[in-house]
C-alpha positions as a Markdown table, in Angstrom:
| # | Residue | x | y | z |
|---|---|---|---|---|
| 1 | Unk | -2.9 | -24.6 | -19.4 |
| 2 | Unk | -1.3 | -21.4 | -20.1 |
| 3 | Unk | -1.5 | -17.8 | -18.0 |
| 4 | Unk | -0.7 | -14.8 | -19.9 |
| 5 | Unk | -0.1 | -11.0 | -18.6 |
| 6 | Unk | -2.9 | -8.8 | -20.1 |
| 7 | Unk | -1.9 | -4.9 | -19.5 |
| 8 | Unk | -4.6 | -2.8 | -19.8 |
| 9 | Unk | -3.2 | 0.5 | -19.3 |
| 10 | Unk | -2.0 | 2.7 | -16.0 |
| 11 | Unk | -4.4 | 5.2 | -14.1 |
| 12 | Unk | -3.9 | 7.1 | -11.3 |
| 13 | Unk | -5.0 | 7.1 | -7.7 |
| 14 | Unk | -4.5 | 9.3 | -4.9 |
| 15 | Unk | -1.7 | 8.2 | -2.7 |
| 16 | Unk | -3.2 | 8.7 | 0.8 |
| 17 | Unk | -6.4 | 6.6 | -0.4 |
| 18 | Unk | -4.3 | 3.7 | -1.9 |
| 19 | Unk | -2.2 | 3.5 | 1.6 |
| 20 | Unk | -4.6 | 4.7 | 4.5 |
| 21 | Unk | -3.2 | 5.8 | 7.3 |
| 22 | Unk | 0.7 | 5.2 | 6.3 |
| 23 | Unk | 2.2 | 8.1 | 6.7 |
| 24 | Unk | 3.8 | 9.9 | 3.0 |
| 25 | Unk | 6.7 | 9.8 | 4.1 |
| 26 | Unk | 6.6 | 6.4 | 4.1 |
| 27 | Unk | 4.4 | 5.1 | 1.6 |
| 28 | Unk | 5.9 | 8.2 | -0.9 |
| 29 | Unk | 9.3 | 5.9 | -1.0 |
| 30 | Unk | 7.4 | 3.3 | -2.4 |
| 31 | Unk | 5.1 | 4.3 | -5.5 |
| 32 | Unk | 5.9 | 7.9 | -5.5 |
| 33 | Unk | 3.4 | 10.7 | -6.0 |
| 34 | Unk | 2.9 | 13.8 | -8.8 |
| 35 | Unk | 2.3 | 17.0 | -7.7 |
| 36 | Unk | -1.0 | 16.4 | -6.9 |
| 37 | Unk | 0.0 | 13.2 | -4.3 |
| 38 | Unk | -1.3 | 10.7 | -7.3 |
| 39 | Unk | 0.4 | 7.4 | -8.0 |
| 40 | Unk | 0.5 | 5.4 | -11.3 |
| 41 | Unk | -1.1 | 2.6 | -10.9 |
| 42 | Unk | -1.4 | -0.8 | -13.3 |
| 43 | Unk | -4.3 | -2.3 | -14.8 |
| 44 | Unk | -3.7 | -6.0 | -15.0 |
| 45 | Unk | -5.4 | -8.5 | -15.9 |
| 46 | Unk | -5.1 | -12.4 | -16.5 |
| 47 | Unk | -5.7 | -15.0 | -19.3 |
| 48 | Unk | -6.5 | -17.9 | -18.8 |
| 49 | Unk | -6.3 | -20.7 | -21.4 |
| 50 | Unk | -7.5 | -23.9 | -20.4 |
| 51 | Unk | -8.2 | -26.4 | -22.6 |
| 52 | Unk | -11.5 | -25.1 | -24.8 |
| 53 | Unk | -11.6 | -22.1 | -22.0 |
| 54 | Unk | -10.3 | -19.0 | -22.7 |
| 55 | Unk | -11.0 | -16.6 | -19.4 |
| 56 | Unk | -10.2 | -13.4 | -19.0 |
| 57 | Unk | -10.2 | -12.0 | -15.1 |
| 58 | Unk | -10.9 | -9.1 | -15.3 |
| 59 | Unk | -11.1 | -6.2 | -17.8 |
| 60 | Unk | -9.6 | -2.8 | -16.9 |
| 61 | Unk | -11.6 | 0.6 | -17.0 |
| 62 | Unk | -12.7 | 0.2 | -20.8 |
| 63 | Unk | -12.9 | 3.6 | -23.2 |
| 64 | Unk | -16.1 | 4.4 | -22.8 |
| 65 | Unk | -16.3 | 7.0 | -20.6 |
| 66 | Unk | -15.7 | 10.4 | -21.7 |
| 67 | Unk | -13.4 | 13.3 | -20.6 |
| 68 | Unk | -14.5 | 14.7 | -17.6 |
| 69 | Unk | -14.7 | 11.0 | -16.2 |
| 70 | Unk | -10.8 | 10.2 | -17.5 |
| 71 | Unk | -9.8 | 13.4 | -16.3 |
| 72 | Unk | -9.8 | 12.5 | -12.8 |
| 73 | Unk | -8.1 | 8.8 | -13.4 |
| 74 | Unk | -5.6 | 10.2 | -15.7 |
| 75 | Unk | -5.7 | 6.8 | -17.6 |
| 76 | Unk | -1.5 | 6.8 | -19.6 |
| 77 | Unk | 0.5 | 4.7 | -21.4 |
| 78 | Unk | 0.2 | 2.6 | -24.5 |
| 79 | Unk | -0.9 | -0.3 | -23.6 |
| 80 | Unk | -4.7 | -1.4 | -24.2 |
| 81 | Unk | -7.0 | -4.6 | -23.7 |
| 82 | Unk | -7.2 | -5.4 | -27.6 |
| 83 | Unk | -3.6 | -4.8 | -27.5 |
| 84 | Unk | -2.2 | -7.1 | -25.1 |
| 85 | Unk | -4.3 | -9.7 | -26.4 |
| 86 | Unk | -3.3 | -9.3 | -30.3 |
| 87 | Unk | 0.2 | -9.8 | -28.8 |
| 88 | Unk | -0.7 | -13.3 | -28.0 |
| 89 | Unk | -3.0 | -13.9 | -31.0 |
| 90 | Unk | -6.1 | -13.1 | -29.7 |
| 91 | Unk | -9.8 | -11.1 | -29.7 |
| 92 | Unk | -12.2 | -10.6 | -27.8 |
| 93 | Unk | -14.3 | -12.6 | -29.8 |
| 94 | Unk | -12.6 | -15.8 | -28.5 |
| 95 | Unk | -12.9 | -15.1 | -24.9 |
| 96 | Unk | -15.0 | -17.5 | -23.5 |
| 97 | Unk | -15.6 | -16.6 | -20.1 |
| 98 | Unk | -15.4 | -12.7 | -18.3 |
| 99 | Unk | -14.3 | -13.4 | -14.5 |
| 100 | Unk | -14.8 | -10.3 | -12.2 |
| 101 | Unk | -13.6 | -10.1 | -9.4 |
| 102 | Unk | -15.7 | -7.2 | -8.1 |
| 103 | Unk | -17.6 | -5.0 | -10.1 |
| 104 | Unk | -15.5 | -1.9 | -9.3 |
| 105 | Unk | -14.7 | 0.4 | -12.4 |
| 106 | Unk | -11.1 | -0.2 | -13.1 |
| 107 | Unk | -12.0 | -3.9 | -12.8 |
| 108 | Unk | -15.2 | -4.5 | -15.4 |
| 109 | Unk | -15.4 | -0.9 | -16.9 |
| 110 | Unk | -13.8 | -2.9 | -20.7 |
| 111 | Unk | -17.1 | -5.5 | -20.2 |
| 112 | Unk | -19.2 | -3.3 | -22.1 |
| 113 | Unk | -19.0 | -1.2 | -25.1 |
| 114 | Unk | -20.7 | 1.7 | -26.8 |
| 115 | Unk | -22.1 | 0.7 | -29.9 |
| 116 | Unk | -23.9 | 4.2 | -31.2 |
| 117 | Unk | -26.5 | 4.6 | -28.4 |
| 118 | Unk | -26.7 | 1.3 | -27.4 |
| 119 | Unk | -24.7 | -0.5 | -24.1 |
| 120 | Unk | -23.2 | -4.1 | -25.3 |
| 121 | Unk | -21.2 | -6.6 | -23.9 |
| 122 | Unk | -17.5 | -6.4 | -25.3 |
| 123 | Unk | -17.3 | -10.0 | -25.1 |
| 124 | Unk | -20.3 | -11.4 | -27.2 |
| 125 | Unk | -18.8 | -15.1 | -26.9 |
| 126 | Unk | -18.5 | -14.9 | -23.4 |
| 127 | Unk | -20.1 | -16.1 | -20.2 |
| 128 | Unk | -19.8 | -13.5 | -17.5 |
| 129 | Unk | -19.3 | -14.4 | -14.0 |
| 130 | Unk | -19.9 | -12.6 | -10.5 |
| 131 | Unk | -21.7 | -14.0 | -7.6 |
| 132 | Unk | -25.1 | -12.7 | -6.2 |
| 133 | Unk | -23.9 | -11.1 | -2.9 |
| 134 | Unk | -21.8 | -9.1 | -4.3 |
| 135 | Unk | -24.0 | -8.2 | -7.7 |
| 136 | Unk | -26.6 | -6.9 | -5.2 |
| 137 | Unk | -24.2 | -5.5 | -3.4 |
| 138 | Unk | -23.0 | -3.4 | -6.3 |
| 139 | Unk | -26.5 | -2.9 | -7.9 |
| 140 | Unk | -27.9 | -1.4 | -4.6 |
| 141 | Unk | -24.6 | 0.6 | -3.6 |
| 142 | Unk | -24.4 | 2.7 | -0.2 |
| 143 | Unk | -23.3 | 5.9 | -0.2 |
| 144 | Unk | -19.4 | 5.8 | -0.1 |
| 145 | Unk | -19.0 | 3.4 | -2.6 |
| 146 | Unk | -21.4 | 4.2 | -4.9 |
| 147 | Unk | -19.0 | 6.0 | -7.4 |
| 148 | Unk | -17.2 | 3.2 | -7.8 |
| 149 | Unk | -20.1 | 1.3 | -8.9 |
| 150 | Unk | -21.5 | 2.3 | -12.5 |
| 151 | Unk | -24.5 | 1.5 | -13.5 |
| 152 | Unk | -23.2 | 1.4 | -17.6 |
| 153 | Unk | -20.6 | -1.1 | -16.5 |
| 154 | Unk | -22.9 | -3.6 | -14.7 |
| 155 | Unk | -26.7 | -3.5 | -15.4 |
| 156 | Unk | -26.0 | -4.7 | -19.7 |
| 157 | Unk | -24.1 | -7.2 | -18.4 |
| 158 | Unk | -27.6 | -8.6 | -16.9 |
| 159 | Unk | -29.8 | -7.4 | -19.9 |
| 160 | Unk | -27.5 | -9.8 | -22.5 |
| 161 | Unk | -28.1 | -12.7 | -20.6 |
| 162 | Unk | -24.5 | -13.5 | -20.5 |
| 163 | Unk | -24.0 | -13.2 | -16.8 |
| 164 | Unk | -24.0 | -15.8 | -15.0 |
| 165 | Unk | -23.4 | -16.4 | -10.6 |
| 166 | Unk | -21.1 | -18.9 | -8.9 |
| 167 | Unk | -22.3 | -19.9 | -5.3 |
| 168 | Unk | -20.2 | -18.5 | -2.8 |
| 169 | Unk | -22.6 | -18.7 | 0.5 |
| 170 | Unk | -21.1 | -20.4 | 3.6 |
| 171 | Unk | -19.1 | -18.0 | 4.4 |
| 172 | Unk | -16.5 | -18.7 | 7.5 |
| 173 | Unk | -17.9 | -17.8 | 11.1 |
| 174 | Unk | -14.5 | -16.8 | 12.0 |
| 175 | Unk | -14.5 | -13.0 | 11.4 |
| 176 | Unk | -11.3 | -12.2 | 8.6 |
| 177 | Unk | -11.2 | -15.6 | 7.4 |
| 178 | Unk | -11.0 | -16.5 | 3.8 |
| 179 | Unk | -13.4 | -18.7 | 2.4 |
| 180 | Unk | -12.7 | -21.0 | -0.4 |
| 181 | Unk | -15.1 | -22.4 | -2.7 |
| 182 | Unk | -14.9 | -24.4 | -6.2 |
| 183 | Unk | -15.4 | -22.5 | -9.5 |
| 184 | Unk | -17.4 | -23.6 | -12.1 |
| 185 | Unk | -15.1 | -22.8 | -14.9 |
| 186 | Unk | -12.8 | -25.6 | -14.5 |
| 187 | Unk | -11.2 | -28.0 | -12.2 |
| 188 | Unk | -8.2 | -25.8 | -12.4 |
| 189 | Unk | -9.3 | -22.6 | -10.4 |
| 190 | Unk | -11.3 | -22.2 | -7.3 |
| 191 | Unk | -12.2 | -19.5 | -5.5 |
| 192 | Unk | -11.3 | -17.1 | -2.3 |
| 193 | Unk | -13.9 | -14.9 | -1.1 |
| 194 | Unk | -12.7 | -11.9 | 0.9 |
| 195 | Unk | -15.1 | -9.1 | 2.3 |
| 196 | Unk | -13.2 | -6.0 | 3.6 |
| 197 | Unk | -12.4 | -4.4 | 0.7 |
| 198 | Unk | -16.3 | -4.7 | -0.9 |
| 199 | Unk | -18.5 | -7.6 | -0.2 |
| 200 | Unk | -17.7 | -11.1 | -1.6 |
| 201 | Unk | -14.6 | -10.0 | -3.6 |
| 202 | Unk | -13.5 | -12.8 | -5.9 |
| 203 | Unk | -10.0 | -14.0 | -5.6 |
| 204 | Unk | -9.2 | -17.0 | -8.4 |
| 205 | Unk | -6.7 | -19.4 | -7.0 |
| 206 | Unk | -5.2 | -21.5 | -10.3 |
| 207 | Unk | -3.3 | -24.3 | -10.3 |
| 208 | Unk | -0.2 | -24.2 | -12.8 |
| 209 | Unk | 2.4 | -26.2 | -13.6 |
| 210 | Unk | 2.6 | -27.4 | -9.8 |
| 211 | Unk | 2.2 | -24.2 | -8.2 |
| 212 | Unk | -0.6 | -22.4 | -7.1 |
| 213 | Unk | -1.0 | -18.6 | -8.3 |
| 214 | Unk | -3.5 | -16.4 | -6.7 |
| 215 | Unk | -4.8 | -12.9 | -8.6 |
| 216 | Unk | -4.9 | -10.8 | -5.2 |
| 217 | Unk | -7.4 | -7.7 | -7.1 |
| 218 | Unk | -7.9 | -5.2 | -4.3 |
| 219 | Unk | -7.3 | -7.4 | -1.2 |
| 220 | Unk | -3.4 | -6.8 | -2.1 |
| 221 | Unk | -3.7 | -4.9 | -4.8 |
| 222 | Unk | 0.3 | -4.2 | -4.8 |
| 223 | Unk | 3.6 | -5.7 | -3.2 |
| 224 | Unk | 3.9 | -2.6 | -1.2 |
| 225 | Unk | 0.8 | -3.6 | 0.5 |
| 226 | Unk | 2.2 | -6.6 | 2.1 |
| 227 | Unk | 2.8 | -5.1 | 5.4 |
| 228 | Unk | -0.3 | -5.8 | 7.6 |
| 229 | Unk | -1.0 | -1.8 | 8.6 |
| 230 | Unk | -1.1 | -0.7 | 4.7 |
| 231 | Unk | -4.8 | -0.9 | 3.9 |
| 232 | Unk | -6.3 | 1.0 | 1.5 |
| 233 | Unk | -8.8 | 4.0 | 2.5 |
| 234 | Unk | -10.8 | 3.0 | -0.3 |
| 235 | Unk | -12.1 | -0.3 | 1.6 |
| 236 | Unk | -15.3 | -0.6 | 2.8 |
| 237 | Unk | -14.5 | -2.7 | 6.4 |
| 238 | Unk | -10.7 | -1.6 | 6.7 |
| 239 | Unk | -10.4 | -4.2 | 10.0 |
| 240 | Unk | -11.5 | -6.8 | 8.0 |
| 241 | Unk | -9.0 | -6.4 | 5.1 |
| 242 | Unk | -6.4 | -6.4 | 8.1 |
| 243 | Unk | -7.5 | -9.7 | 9.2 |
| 244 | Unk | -7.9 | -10.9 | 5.7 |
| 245 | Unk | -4.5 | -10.1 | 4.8 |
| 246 | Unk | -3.3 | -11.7 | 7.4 |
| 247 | Unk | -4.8 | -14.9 | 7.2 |
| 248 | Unk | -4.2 | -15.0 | 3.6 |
| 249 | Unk | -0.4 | -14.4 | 4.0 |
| 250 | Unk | -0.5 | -17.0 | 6.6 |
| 251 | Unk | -1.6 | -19.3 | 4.1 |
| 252 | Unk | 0.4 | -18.0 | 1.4 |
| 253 | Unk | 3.8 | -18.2 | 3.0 |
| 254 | Unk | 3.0 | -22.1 | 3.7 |
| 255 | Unk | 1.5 | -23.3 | 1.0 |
| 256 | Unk | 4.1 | -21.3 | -1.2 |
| 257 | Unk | 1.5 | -19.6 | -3.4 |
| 258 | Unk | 2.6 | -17.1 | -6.1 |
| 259 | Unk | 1.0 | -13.8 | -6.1 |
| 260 | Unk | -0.5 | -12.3 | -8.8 |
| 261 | Unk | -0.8 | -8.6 | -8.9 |
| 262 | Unk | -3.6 | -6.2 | -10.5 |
| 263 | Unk | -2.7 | -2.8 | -9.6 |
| 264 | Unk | 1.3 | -3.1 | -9.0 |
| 265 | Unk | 2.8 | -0.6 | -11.7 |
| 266 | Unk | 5.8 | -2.7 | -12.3 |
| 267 | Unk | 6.0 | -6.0 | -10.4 |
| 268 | Unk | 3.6 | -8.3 | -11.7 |
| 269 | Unk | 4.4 | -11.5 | -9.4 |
| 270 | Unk | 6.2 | -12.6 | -6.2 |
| 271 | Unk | 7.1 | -15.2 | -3.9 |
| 272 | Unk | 6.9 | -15.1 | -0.3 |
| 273 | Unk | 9.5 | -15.4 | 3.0 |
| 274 | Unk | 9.2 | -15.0 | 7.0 |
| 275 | Unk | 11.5 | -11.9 | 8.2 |
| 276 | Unk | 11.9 | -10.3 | 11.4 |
| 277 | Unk | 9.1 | -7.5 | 10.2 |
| 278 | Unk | 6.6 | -10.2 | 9.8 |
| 279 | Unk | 5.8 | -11.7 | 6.0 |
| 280 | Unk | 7.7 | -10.0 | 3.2 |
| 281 | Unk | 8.2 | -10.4 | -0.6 |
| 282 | Unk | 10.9 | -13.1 | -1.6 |
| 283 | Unk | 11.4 | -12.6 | -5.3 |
| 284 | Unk | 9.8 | -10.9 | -7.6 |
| 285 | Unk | 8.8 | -11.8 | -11.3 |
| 286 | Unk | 7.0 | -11.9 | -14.2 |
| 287 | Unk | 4.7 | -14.2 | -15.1 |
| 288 | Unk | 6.5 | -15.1 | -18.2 |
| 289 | Unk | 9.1 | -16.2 | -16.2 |
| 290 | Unk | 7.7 | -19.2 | -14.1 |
């Protein structure tokens, strides 16, 4: 097996939605804002290669938007999907298998493409994955997370025929509490469902090289979310995410898990240790580097 970085580009959020109710002068010392209180933010994804599987988790916000729509994510920098994978010899074309996470924007917005009028998956080898709770979820939005939910990104997906839905009922009766289930992928990932940031977000959990590497997406979508109080605004059941995290870290800290991150604009990994404050960071890393 081999896990490489896939940068995608940075966009920018608002700083009081990414942190909730941390204070600025706080949260401001670590991802400072513009003028107009936004933060750059990263857009990473992973690849996967795994024997004849080549998955990609996730897929950034794609370029098919137009102005108005980039205009208020401010999407900067150089890097690009096709970019970061010609840098390790690939296409898109040999992408297997499209993991989502959740079917935010800045998550599957590169899964479909523009081709004159049309709406066609970017990936036209691949299998797409989500999981039925949270594809209805996403298909029949409610009000406050609607805009996060675009109907260009998601429906096609359905129309190719390429999606596909991994079974992720049985949820835990203990409110907060992670669930884990197997992927059908391969024997080297399974799953962690978590529900306060949008209904059955996927978290992979991938076994390499004798350690275990989880891609945290939105439930930590950062190491400055760490601390248990920093929850972003944007999640749907903000209590839950609390309880979430901290089971998770729980389970991080003593199973040694590596930590993977989507949005963090410059650390892309890190290890974890007990301090007086409650769990911190350890070491941080690229992924290169392990």
């Amino acid at each position: 097996m081999k896990l490489y970085s896939i940068n995608t580009g940075h966009f920018k959020l608002d700083g009081g939605a990414m942190f909730g109710v941390v204070p600025k002068s706080m949260w401001n010392k670590l991802n400072p804002a513009d003028e107009n209180n936004m933060c750059s933010w990263a857009l990473r994804c992973l690849l996967i290669e795994d024997g004849d599987k080549l998955i990609l988790v996730d897929n950034g916000m794609g370029n098919k938007q137009d102005a108005k729509f980039f205009g208020h994510y401010y999407l900067h920098g150089d890097d690009t999907l096709d970019k970061s994978l010609a840098q390790h010899g690939f296409g898109k074309d040999d992408i297997t298998d499209v993991f989502l996470t959740h079917l935010h924007f800045d998550h599957c917005g590169g899964s479909i493409k523009r081709e004159g009028d049309l709406l066609v998956p970017a990936f036209k080898n691949a299998t797409y994955w989500s999981n039925d709770n949270h594809w209805n979820w996403a298909t029949h939005p409610n009000d406050r997370e609607k805009a996060s939910f675009l109907k260009e990104n998601i429906l096609p997906i359905r129309e190719s025929g390429q999606l596909n839905f991994i079974n992720v009922h049985g949820h835990s009766t203990t409110p907060g509490t992670l669930t884990h289930h197997p992927s059908l992928i391969t024997d080297n990932i399974t799953l962690l469902t978590a529900n306060g940031h949008t209904d059955a977000m996927m978290l992979p959990v991938i076994n390499y090289n004798g350690k275990t590497i989880v891609y945290m997406a939105d439930l930590l979508p950062s190491v400055a979310h760490i601390p248990l109080p920093y929850v972003m605004g944007y999640d749907m059941f903000p209590l839950t995410t609390l309880h979430e995290k901290k089971h998770f870290l729980t389970e991080a800290l003593q199973n040694e898990y590596i930590l993977f991150f989507e949005h963090d604009p410059t650390n892309e990994c890190c290890s974890l240790q007990q301090t007086e404050k409650g769990i911190r960071q350890k070491d941080v890393f690229k992924l290169s580097e392990m």
